[in-house]
N, C-alpha and C positions, 0 to 999 in steps of 0.2 A: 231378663231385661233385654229391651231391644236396644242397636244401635242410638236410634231416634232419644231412646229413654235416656241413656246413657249421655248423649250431646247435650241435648237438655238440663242432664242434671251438673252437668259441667259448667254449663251456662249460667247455669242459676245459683253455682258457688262463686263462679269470678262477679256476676254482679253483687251476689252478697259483699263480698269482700271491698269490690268496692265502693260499698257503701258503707261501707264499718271500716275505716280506717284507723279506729281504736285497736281494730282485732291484731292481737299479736300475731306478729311473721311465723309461719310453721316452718320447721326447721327441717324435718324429712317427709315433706306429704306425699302419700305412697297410695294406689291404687292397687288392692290386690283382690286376686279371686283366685280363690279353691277352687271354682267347679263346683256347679248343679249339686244339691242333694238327693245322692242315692247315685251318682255317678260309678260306674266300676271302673277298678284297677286300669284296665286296658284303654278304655274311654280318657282316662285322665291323665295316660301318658302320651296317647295319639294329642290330646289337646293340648299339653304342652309344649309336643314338640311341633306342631301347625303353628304356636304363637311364635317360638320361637325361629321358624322360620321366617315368619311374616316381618318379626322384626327385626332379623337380621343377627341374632344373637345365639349365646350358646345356651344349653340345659345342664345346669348344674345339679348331681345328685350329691345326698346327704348319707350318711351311714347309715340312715335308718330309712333309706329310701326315697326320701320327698322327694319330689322333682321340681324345681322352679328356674324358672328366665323371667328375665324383665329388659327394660329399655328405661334412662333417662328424657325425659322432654321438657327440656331448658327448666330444669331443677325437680321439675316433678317427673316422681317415680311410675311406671306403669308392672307392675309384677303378677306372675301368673305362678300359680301352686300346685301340686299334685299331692296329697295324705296318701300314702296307703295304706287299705282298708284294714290288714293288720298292726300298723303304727296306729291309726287310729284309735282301735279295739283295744291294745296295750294302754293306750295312755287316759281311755277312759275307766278301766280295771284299776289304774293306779291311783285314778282322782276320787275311785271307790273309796279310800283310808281318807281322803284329806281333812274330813269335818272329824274323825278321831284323831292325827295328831293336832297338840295344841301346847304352846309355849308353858313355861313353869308357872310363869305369873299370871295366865289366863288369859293373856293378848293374844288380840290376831292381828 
């Protein structure tokens, strides 16, 4: 997505919005990107830490690696992500089982 795409699409939610003044207030509206698919490890922390300098902010990592920063703009969230590619890989091996466990009564 280009720049241009992106202003645009910004554009075209403030005028939704105001024109639907029905639409309920969003309470944390949050702007986030993981990074291109098929992005590598090293690509996706150079790109975190470019946003994060752009915007003046720190890179918080997570125990399991992720990397993200973000920036407030007057209520709305701009957040930038990094997966890696072995968190990833884990947590899709684990979403392997999910359609076998299944509650006692048969809900999901």
């Amino acid at each position: 997505m280009s720049h241009n795409d992106l202003i645009a699409g910004l554009r075209a939610l403030a005028d939704f919005l105001e024109a639907n003044p029905r639409m309920p207030a969003l309470t944390y509206p949050t702007l986030l990107d993981t990074g291109p698919v098929g992005e590598t490890d090293g690509d996706g922390v150079k790109r975190v830490h470019l946003v994060a300098e752009l915007l003046g902010s720190t890179v918080a990592t997570s125990r399991s690696g992720h990397l993200q920063t973000g920036r407030q703009f007057d209520g709305l969230e701009l957040r930038i992500a990094h997966v890696p590619s072995a968190a990833s890989a884990q947590h899709e091996a684990h979403m392997t089982y999910a359609s076998n466990v299944q509650p006692e009564d048969g809900t999901r």
